[in-house]
C-alpha positions as CSV (number, residue, x, y, z in Angstrom):
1,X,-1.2,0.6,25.4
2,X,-2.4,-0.1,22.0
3,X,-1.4,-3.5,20.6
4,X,-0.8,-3.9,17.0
5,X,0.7,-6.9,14.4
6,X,2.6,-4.8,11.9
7,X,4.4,-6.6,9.1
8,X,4.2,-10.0,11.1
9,X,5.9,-8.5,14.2
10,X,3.4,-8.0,17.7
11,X,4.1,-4.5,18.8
12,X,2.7,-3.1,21.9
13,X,2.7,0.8,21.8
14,X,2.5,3.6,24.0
15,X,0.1,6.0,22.4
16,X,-3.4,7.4,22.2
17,X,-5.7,4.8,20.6
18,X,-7.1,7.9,18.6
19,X,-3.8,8.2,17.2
20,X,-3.8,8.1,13.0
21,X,-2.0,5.0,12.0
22,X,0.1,6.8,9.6
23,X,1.8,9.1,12.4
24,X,2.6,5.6,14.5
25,X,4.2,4.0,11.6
26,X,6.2,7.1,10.9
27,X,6.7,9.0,13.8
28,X,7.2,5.9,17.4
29,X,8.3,3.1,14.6
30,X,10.5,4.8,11.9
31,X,8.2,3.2,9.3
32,X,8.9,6.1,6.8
33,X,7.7,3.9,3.5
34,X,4.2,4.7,4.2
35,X,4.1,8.5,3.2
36,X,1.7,11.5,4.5
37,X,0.0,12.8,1.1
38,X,-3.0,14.9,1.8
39,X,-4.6,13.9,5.4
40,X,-8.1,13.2,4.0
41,X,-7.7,9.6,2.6
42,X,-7.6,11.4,-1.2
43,X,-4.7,10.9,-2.6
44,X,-3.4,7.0,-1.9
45,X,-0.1,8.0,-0.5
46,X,-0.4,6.4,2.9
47,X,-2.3,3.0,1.8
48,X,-1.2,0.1,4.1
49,X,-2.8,-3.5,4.1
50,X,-5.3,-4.3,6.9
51,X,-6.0,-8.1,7.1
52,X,-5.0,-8.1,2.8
53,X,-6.7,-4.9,2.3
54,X,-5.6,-1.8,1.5
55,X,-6.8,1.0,3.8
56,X,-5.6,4.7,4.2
57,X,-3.6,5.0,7.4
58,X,-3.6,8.6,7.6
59,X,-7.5,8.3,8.6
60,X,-7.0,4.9,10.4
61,X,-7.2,5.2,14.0
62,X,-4.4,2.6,15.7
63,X,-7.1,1.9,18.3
64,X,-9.8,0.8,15.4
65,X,-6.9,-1.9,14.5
66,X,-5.9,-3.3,17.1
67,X,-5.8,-7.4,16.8
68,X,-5.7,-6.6,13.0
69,X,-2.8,-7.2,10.7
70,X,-0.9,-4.3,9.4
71,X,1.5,-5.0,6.3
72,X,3.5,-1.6,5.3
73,X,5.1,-1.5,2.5
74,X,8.3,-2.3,4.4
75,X,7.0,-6.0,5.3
76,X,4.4,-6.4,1.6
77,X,5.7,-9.9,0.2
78,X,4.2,-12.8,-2.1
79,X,4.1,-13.7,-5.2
80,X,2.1,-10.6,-6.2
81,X,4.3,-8.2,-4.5
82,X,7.2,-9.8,-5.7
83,X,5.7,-9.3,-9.1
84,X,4.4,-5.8,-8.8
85,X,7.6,-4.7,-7.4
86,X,9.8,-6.8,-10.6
87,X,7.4,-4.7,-13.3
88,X,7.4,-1.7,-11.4
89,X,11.6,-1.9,-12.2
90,X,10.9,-3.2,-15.5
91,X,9.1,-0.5,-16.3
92,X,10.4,2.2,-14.9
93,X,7.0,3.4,-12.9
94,X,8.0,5.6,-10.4
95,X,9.3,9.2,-11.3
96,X,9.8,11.4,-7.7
97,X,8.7,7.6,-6.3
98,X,6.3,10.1,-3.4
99,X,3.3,7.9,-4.3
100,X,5.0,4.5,-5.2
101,X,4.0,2.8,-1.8
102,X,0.7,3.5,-1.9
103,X,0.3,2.0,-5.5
104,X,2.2,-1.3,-5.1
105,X,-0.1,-1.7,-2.4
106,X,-3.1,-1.0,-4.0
107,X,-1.5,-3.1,-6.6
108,X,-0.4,-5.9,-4.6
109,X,-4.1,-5.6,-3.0
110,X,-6.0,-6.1,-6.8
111,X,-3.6,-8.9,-8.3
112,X,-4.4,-11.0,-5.3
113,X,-7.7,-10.7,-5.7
114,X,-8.0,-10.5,-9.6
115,X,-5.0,-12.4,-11.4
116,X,-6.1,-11.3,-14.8
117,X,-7.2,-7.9,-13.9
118,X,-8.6,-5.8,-17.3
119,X,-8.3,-2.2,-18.1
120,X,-11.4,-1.4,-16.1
121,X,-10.2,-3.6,-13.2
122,X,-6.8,-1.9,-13.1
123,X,-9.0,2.0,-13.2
124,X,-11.4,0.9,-10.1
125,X,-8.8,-0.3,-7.9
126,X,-6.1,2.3,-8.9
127,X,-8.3,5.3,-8.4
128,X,-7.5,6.7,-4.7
129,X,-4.2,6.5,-5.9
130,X,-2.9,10.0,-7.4
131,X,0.4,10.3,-9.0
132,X,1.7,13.3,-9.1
133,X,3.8,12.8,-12.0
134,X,0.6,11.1,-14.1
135,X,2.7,7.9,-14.7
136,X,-0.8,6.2,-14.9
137,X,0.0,4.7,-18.1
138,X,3.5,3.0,-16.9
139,X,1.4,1.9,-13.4
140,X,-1.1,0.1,-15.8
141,X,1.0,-2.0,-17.9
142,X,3.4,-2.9,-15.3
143,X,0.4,-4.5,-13.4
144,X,-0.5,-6.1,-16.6
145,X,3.1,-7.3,-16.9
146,X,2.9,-8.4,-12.8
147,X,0.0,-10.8,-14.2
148,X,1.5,-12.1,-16.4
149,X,4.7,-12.4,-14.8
150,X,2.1,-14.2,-11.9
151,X,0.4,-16.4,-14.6
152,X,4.2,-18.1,-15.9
């Protein structure tokens, strides 16, 4: 038994503790936000928060996490999430929407820690993240817009 906290809810699961996180989300808790991109922690897709962080749960072992909290992006909330997610609308980010979890975490992840994030800010923390559809330019000014949404 592997026992996780996953969007504020104790689970305790019946699975290998070498298990990727990404497949116990998806596959034993119908958690299908978190999306399966490229396997090798490349590309962003599957980023969930560990403890406020955001990690890649495709290489995340659910035995490595236990006692850790898990937010998906079925459970992300705050006043930066809540932000991310208005400017994300506002702006009409997401094109196929494929990567979207995985960069309103990330995104979620930086304005928490950096309320005024600048260009540069926005680059490092946004990097693992690939969008297919290269709507890198709406993903930046809406998490300028989140701030300032934040800062009023």
């Amino acid at each position: 038994m592997v026992n996780l906290t996953i969007n504020g809810e104790d689970r305790s699961l019946d699975v290998d503790p070498e298990t990727p996180l990404l497949w116990v989300l998806r596959d034993e808790l119908q958690m299908t936000g978190t999306k399966y991109g490229c396997g090798i922690a490349a590309c962003g897709a599957c980023t969930v928060h560990m403890d406020g962080f955001p990690i890649r749960s495709c290489q995340t072992l659910v035995g490595d996490v236990e006692g850790m909290s898990i937010t998906t992006i079925e459970g992300v909330s705050g006043k930066a999430a809540k932000a991310v997610q208005a400017a994300w609308q506002a702006l009409d980010v997401p094109q196929c929407g494929y990567c979207q979890s995985g960069q309103i975490l990330a995104a979620t992840s930086l304005l928490a820690e950096t309320p005024k994030p600048s260009d540069e800010d926005i680059d490092a923390a946004m990097s693992g993240n690939v969008c297919r559809c290269a709507t890198y330019p709406r993903i930046r000014a809406a998490i300028h817009q989140a701030a300032e949404m934040m800062e009023g």
